[in-house]
C-alpha positions as CSV (number, residue, x, y, z in Angstrom):
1,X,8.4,-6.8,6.3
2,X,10.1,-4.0,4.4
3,X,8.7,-0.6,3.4
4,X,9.4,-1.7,0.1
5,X,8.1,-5.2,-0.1
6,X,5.0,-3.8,1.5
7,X,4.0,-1.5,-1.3
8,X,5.1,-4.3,-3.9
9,X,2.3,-6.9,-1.8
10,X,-0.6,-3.7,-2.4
11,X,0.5,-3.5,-6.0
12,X,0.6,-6.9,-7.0
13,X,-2.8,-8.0,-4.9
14,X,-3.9,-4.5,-5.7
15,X,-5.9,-4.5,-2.3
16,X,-4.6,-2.7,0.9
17,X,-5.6,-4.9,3.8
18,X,-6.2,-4.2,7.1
19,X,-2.4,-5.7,8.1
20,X,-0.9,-4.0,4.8
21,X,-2.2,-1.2,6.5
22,X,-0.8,-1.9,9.9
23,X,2.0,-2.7,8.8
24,X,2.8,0.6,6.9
25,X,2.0,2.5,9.5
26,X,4.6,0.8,11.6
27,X,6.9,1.4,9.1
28,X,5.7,5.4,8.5
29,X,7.0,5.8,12.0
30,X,10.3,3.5,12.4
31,X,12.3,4.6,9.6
32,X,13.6,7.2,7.6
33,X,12.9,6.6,3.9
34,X,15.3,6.6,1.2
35,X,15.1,7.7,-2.2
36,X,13.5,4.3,-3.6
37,X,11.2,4.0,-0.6
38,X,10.1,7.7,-1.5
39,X,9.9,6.5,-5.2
40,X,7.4,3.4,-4.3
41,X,5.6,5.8,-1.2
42,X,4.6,8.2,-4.6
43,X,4.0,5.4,-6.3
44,X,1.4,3.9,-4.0
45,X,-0.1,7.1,-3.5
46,X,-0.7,7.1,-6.8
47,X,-2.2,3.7,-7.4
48,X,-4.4,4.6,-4.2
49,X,-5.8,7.9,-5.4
50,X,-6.9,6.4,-9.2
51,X,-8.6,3.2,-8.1
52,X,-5.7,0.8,-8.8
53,X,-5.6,-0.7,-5.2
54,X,-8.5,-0.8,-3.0
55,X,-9.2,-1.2,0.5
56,X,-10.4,-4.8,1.5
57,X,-13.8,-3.8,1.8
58,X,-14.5,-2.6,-1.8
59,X,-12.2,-5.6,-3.2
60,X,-14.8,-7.9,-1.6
61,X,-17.8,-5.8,-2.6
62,X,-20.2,-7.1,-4.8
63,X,-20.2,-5.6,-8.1
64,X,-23.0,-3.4,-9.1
């Protein structure tokens, strides 16, 4: 899978999985990114740091 496609599966499930996970780090360390991969990279960080996608474990977590 592609760096982009990746961060579109995160976005659109809006949970990072253990093999999303994986799988970016793979990627972190095969590649030089270009300036839409750079784009979607800030982009997830993004979504990551307000909430919008959440690791498996507090998708799955019962709500309070």
């Amino acid at each position: 899978m592609q760096f982009l496609e990746v961060v579109r599966k995160a976005l659109e499930t809006k949970t990072m999985t253990p093999a999303l996970e994986q799988q970016l780090d793979e990627l972190f360390w095969s590649q030089e990114f270009n300036n839409s991969e750079m784009a979607a990279l800030s982009i997830l960080i993004e979504a990551l740091a307000d909430g919008t996608i959440r690791s498996l474990e507090e998708a799955q977590a019962p709500a309070n």
